[in-house]
N, C-alpha and C positions, 0 to 999 in steps of 0.2 A: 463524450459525456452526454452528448446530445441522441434522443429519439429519431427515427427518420422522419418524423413528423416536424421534429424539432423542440418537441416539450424536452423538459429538465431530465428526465431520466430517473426521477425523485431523489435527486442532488443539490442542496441548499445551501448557500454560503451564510452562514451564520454571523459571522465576525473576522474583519481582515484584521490584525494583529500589527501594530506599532511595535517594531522591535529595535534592537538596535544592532548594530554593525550589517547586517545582509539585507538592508533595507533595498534592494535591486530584486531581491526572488518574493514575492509578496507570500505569508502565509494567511490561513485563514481555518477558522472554526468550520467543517462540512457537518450538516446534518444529512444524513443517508438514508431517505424512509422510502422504501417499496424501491430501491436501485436496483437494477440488472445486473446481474455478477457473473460470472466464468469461472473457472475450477482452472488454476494456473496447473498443476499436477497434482496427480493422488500415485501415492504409493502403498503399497503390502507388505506390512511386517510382520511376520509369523508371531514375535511373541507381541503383541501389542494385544488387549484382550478384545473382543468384540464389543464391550461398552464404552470402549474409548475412541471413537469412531472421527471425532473432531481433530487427532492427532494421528489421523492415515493422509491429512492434508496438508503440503507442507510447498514453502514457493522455494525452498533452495536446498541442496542436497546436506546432508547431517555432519556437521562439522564443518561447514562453509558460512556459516554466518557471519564470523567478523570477517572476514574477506568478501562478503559480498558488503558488511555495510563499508568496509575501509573503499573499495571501489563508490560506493556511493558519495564517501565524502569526498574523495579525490576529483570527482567530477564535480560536487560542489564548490568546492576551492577556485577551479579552473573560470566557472561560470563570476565566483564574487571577485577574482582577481583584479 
C-alpha cells in the first residue's frame, strides 16, 4: 500500500472499528483519495452495450461469487479459530 518513496499511496485509515467476536483481524474505515489501482481482469461480452463499460470489469468469473466469497469466509474462520 506503500509508494517506493514510501508516502501513503492516498490510503487513509479513517477509523478502526470496536467490534465484537473477531476482535484478532482489526477492521477499519479506508478513505481512498488519488490511490493507485490495477485492472484485476477485464472481459468482452458481446451483448453488454457499449455504455455499460463499468460492467466489462469483473474480479471473479460469472457465477463464481458465492464460492469465491464461501472461500473467503472459510479462510476467515481458520484465522479467528
Amino acid at each position: 500500500v506503500r509508494d517506493a518513496d514510501g508516502s501513503s499511496n492516498g490510503i487513509e485509515v479513517q477509523r478502526l472499528k470496536d467490534k465484537l467476536g473477531t476482535r484478532q483481524v482489526p477492521t477499519a474505515e479506508l478513505l481512498l483519495d488519488g490511490t493507485n489501482a490495477q485492472l484485476v481482469k477485464r472481459t468482452r461480452r458481446p451483448s453488454v452495450p457499449p455504455f455499460a463499460a463499468p460492467s466489462d470489469f469483473i474480479v471473479v468469473s460469472e457465477g463464481r461469487g458465492v464460492a469465491s466469497i464461501a472461500n473467503m469466509l472459510t479462510i476467515t474462520r481458520i484465522y479467528n479459530a
